[in-house]
N, C-alpha and C positions, 0 to 999 in steps of 0.2 A: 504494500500500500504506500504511495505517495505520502511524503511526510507532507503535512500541511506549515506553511510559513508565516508565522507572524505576523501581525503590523509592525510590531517593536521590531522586529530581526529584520525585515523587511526595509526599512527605514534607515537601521543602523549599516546596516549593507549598502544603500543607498550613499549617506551620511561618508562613508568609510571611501567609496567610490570616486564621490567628488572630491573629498580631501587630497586623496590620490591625484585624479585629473588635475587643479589647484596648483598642487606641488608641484608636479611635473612640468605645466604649463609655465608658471612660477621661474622651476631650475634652467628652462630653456631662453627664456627671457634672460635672465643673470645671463648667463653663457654664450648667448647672442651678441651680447650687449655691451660685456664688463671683460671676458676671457678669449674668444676669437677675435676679438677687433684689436687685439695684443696678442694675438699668437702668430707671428713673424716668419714667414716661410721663404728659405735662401732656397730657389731653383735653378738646375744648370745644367744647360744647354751646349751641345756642340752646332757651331756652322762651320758645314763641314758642305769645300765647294773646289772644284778644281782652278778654278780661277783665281780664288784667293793667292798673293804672293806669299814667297817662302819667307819672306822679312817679315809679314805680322802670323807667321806660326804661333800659336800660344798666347795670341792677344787676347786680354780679358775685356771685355764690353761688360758695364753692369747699367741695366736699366730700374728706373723706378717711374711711378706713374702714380696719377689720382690720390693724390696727397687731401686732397678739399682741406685744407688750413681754413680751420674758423668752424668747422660742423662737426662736432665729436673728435677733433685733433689739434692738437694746441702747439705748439712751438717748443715747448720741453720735448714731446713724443718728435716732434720732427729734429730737434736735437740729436736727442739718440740716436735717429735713425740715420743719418749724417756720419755719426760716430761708425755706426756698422759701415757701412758703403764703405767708408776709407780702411777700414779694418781686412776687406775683400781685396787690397791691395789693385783696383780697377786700371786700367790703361786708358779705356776711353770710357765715359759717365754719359748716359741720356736719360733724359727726361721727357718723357711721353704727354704731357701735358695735366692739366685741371689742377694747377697747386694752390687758388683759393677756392673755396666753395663759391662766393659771393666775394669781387675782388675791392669794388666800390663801399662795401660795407664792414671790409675787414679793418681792425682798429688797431694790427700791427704791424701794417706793411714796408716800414721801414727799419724793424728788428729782419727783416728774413736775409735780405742781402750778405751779412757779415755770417750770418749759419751759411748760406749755400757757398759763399768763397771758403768755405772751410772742406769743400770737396776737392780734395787731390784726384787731375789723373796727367800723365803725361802727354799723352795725346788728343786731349780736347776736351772740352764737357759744350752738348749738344743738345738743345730743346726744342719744341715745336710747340703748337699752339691746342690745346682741349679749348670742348662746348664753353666752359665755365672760366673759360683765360678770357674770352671775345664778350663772356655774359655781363649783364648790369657793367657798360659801359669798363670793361677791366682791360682792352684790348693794351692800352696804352701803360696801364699801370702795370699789367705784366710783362707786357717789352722792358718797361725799364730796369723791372728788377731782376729778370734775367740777364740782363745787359749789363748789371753792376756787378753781378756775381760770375762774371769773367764765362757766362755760357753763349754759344753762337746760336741765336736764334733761328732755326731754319722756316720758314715761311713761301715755301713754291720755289726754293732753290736750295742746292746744291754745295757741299764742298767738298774739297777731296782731302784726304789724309795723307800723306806723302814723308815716305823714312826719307835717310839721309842716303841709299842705296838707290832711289826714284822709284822705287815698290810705293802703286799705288792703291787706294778705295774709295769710293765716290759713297759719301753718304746725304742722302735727298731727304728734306723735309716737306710734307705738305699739308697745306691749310687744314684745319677741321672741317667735316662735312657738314655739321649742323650749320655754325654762326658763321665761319667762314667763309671764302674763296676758294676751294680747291682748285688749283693749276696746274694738270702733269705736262704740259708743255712747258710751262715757264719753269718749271721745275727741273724739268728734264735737260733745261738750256746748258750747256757746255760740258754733259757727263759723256764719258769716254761709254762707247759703245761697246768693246771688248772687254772693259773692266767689271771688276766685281762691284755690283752694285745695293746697297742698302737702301730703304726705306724705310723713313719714322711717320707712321701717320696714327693720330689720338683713337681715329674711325678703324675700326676692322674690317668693316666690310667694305672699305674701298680695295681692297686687294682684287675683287673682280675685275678693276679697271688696272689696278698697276701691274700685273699679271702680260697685261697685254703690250708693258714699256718695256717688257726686257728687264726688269726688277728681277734681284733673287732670293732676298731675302727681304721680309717685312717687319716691322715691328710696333706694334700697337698699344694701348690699354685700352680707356674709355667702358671697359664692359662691367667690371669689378667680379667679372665670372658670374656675374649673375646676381652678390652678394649675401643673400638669400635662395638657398635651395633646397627642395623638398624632396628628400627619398625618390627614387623611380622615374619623379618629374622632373627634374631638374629645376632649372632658374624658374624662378613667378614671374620676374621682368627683367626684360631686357632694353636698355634703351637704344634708341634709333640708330643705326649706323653701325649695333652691335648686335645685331638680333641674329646672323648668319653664323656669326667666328664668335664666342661665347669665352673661350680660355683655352688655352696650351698652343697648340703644334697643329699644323694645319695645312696640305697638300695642294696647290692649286697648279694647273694644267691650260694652255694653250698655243696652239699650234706648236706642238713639239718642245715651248720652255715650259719651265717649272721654278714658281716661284714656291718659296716656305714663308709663313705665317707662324709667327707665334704672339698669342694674345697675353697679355699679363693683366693676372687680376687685380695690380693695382694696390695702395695702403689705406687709402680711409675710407669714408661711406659718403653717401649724398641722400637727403631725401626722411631715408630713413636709418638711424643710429646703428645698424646692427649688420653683424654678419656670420651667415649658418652654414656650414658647409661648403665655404668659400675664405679661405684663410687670405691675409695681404700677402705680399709677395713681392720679392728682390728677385731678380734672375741675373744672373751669369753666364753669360755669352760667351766661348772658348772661341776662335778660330781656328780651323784646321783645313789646311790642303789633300786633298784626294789627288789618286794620278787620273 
């Protein structure tokens, strides 16, 4: 015979159940919120291309991206993170763009300059321009401060890297898709056609078009991986420009080239405070020649 259930036992069960749901909703929130948005993930990548010259064998590229200073990250945290990068020993530094949240309403844009010239590389530090460089009137204000902190602003052009052996590498900046101009021709102006060529663009999914330059490698953020993901589902959102190429490593194909894609999710949040199953992230770029 079926044991019959209570109201009491019933209730307390109940009772017992939500506490449960509660808590856990509760622990996830914390966690979201407070422990992955500081939990710091060094990824490293080989480009690995025949073109590459044998002088920059073993060069280290370290990229960072989507800083948002001002929304849930402060200038202590981008301190440290400053501190890490040089500690990576880098060769050449990029910056994938979005390093205020809101650039016209930030209230310490003349503390950032002296942090970012605090980045050692020998061979360049290189930035381009994210949605939120160009947003609430920042276009200006983030040129400058890139521009004090001894970075080459790439903007729909080009420079090349050049040893003292004449081993070179063409590296291309271009516009953001949202607020931007994007220009692969103006961009494209004076890059060697046989050379190894790099792309920094903030947008992922412009790769469908630079694909088609003769580009061979890309390099992006903009997506934050998603920053938020759900088991099975992945990302809940994804914003514009990054709805295709999401995070990591990425294969694209036309007429017989092949470009590589690698998405980086980026260090702080936009929007919303948090992030699930989407850690921030440093990457380290190796160079290496294939025969």
């Amino acid at each position: 015979m079926q044991k019959k259930v209570s109201r009491r036992s019933f209730l307390k069960k109940l009772f017992g159940t939500t506490v449960i749901a509660v808590g856990a909703s509760s622990g996830i929130y914390y966690y979201a919120r407070e422990i992955e948005t500081r939990m710091l993930k060094v990824t490293e990548q080989t480009i690995l291309h025949h073109l590459i010259p044998s002088g920059f064998e073993g060069c280290r590229i370290i990229q960072f991206s989507d800083t948002h200073l001002g929304f849930n990250y402060d200038l202590n945290q981008f301190e440290r993170l400053i501190t890490k990068i040089n500690s990576l020993s880098p060769d050449i530094i990029l910056f994938t763009g979005d390093l205020m949240d809101e650039p016209n309403r930030y209230g310490e844009t003349e503390k950032i300059p002296a942090l970012l010239k605090k980045l050692k590389a020998p061979l360049g530090k290189f930035c381009i321009y994210g949605n939120h460089d160009h947003g609430g009137y920042g276009s200006e204000i983030y040129h400058s401060i890139m521009s004090q902190s001894d970075f080459i602003v790439l903007q729909n052009k080009a420079v090349p890297i050049q040893l003292l052996d004449g081993s070179r590498i063409d590296f291309i900046g271009i516009d953001d898709a949202m607020l931007g101009k994007p220009n692969f021709e103006a961009a494209m102006t004076n890059v060697r056609s046989d050379g190894f060529k790099i792309l920094l663009s903030h947008a992922p999914d412009l790769a469908d078009q630079a694909v088609q330059y003769g580009i061979h490698w890309q390099i992006s953020g903009h997506s934050h991986g998603g920053q938020i993901k759900v088991p099975f589902m992945g990302a809940l959102v994804t914003p514009p420009f990054a709805e295709k190429y999401t995070e990591g490593i990425y294969q694209l194909k036309n007429q017989g080239h092949q470009l590589s894609l690698y998405v980086n999710r980026g260090i702080g949040t936009t929007r919303l405070p948090f992030r699930f199953l989407s850690q921030p992230e440093l990457t380290i770029f190796t160079l290496a020649r294939n025969a």
